[in-house]
C-alpha positions as CSV (number, residue, x, y, z in Angstrom):
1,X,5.7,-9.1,6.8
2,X,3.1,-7.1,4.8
3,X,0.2,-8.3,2.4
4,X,0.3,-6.1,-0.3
5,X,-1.5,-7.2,-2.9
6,X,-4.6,-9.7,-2.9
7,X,-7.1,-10.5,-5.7
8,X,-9.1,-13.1,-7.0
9,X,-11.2,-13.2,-10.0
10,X,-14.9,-12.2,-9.8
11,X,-16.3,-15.3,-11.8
12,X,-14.8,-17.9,-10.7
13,X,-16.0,-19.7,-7.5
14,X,-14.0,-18.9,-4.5
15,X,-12.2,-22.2,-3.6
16,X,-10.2,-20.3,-0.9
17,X,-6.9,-20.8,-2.2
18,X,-6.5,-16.7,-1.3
19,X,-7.2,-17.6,2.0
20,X,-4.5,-20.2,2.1
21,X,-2.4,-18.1,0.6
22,X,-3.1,-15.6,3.2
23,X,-3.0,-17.9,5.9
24,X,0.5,-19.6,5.3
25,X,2.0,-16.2,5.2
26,X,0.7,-15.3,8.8
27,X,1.9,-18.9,10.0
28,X,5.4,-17.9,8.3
29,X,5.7,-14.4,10.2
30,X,4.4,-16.0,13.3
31,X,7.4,-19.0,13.2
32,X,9.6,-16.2,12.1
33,X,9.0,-14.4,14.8
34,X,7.6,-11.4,12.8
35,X,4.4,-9.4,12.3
36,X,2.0,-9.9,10.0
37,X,0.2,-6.6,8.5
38,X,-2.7,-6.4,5.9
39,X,-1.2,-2.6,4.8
40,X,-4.8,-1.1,5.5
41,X,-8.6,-2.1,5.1
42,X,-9.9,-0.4,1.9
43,X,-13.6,-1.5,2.2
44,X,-16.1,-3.4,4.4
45,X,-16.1,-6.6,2.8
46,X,-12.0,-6.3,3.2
47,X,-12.8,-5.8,6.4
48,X,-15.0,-9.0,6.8
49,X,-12.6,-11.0,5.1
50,X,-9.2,-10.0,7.2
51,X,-11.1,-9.7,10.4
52,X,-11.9,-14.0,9.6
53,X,-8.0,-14.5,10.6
54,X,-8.4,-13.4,13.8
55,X,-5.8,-10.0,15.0
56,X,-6.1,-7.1,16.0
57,X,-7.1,-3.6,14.1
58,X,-5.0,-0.5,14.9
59,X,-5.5,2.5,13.4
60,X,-2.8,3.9,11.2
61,X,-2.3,7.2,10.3
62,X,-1.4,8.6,7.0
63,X,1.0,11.5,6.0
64,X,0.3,13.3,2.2
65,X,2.0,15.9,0.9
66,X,0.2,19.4,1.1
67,X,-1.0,20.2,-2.3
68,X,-0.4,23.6,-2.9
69,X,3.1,23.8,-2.0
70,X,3.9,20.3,-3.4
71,X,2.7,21.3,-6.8
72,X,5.0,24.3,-6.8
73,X,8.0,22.3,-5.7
74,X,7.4,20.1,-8.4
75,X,6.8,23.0,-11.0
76,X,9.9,24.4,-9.6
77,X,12.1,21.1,-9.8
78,X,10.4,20.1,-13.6
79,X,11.2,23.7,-14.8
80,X,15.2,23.2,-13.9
81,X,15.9,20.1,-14.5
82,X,14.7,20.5,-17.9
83,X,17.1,19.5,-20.5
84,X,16.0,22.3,-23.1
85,X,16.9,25.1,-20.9
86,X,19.9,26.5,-20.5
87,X,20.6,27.3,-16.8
88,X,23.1,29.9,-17.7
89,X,20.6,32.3,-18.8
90,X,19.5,32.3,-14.5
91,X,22.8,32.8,-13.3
């Protein structure tokens, strides 16, 4: 089970209904029998707040696209897929 999304507004005063939240979902995973994962800590105070539900941190690596040659693919597949065109004139 993942947390994806979590926000509260800035002025109003915290009465930890995101931790509820939070914390009914992990109880659900658990008597599910799944995991529960936060999808990545994005800054310190994230950090502070996950770490209060107990856990454990692994690190998780990230694969992105190389830029060059992903910009050029995607040149390449905008320029023929485009409807005004005709692809008879590369044949």
């Amino acid at each position: 089970m993942y947390n994806l999304l979590s926000t509260r507004a800035l002025d109003v005063t915290d009465n930890g209904a995101t931790s509820l939240l939070i914390w009914s979902a992990i109880k659900k995973a658990q008597e599910l029998g799944f995991l529960f994962d936060f999808d990545g800590i994005a800054t310190q105070g994230i950090g502070r707040f996950y770490s209060g539900f107990g856990g454990e941190i692994k690190t998780r690596l990230i694969v992105t696209r190389g830029r060059r040659i992903y910009k050029a693919a995607e040149y390449i597949k905008n320029t023929i897929s485009r409807p005004d065109i005709d692809s008879s004139d590369y044949t």
